[in-house]
C-alpha positions in Angstrom: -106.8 89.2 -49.3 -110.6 89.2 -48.0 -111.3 91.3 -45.2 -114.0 89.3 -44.1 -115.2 85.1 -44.5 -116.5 84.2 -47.6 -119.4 82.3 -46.8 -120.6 79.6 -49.3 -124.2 79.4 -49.9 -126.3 75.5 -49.6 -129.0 75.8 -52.1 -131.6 72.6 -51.5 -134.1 72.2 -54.4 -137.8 71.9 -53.1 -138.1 68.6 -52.8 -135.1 67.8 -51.3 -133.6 65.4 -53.4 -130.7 68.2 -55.4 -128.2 70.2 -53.9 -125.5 72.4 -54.6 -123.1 74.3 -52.9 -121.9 77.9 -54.1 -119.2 79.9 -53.5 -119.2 83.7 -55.3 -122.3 82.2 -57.1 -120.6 79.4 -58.6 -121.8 75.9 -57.8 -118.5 73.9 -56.5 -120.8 70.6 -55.3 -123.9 69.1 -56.7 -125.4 66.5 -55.2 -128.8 64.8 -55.3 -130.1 61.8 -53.3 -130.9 58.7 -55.9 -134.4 57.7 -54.4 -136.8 59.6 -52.2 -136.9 57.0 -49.8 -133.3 56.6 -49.1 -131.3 58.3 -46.9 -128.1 57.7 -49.3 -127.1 60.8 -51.4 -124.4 61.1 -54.2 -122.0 64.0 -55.1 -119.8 65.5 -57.4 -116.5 67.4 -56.5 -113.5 67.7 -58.2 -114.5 65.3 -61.1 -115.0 62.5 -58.6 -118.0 61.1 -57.6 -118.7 60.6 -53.6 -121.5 58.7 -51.8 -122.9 58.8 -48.5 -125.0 55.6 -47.6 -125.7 53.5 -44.7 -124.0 50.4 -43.6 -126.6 48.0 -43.4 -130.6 48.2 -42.8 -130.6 48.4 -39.2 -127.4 50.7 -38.4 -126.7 53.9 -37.6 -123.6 54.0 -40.0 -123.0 55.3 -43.1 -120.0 55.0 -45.0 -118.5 57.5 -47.0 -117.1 56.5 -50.8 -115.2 57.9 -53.2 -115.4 56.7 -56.3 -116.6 53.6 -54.4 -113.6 53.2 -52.0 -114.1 53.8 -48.6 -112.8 57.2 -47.1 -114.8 57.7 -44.2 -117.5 56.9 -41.9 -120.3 59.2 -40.0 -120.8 57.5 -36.7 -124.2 58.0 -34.9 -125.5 56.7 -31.6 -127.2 57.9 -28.2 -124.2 57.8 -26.3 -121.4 58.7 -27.8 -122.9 61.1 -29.8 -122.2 61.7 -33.6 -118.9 61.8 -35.2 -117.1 62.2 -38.8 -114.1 60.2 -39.3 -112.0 60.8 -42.4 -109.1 59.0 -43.9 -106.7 61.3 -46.2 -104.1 59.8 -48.7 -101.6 58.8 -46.8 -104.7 57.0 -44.3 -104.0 59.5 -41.4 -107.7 59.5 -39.7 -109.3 62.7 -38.3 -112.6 62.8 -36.0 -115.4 65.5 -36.3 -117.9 66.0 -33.9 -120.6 68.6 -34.8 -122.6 70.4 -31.8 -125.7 72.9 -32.4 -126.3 75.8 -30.6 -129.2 78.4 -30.5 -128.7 81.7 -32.1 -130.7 84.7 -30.5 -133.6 83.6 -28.4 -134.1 80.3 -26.5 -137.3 79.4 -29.1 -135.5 80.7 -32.2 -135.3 78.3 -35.3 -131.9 79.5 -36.2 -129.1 77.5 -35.2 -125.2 77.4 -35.9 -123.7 74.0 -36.2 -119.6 73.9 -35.3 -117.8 71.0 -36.7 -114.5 70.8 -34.4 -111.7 68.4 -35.2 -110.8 66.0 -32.9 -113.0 67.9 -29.9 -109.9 70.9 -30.0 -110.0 73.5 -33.3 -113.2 74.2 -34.8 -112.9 73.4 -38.2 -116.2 75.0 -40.2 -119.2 76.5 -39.2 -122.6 76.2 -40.5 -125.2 78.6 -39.8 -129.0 77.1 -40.4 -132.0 79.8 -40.6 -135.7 79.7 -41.5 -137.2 82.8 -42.6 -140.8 82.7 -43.9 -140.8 78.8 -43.9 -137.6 78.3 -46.4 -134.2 77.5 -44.9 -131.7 79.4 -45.3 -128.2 77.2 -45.2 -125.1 78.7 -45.3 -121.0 77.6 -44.6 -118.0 78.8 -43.6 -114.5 77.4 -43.2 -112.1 78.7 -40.0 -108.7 78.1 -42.7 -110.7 79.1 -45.9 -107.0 78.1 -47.3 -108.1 74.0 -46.3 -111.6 74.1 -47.4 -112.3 70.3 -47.7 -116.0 70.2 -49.6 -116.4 66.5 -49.1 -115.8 67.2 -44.9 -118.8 70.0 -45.6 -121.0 67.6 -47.3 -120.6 64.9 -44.6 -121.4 67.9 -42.3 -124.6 68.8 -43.6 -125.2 65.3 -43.7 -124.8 64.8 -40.3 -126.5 67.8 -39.5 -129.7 66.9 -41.3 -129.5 63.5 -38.9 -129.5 65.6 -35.9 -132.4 67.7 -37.4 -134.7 64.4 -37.6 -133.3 63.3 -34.1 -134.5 66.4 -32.7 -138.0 66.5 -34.4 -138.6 63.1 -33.9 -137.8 63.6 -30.0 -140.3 66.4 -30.0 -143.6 64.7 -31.2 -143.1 62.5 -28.3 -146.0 62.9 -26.6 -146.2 63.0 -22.9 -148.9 61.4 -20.2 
């Protein structure tokens, strides 16, 4: 038994097209988006492949695949806000919402991002860092006994969303 959280580590290649995900140093997930221009990315898990890619052109939908059957979707709009909805095998859904908050001072970089399922129990927590212009990513389940990798993939995806929501908001320029 662990006395404390095992965190796993999100290690993004420099031009962010790979990724893996490690836990005790082993990579569990890679993952790489197909073209540099798309916002679609593919992973491995489990010897099953997983994509994430939008709906159509104009949407703000993406649809989650495995093995090119549909096992989620990551909902985004202005009012309701994002959200991850899964189907498991028997086609019970859940829903995700992921919130970021500020960690240490009000114009720190650093951020924690808390997936909670269906709005109650917070089900994983990533924390986001940039020290000396590289990110530091990492993850950590609440129930490291449930660790779903494919809910943490559609996480950081989502997150990453946010990310370009929020910088593209802030080159708005004013007067």
């Amino acid at each position: 038994m662990r006395n404390e959280t095992q965190r796993i580590k999100i290690e993004i290649a420099k031009n962010n097209k790979d990724f893996q995900l490690l836990e005790n140093g082993v990579v569990v997930v890679k993952g790489q988006k197909p073209k540099w221009y798309s916002s679609e990315i593919q992973f491995r898990y489990n010897n099953k492949t997983y994509n994430i890619k939008k709906k159509g052109f104009w949407g703000t939908s993406f649809s989650i695949l495995q093995g090119g059957q549909l096992i989620g979707d990551i909902v985004w709009s202005f009012k309701t806000g994002t959200k991850i909805i899964l189907k498991d095998s028997v086609l019970n859904t859940s829903h995700y919402s992921l919130k970021a908050e500020t960690v240490g001072k009000w114009y720190s970089s650093n951020r924690q991002y808390i997936l909670n399922k269906n709005e109650k129990t917070t089900a994983l927590t990533i924390h986001y860092a940039l020290k000396k212009w590289k990110e530091s990513i990492e993850a950590e389940f609440n129930d490291e006994s449930n660790a779903d990798y494919v809910l943490l993939v559609a996480a950081l995806f989502l997150m990453r969303l946010q990310q370009s929501a929020e910088g593209a908001g802030s080159g708005a320029m004013v007067g």
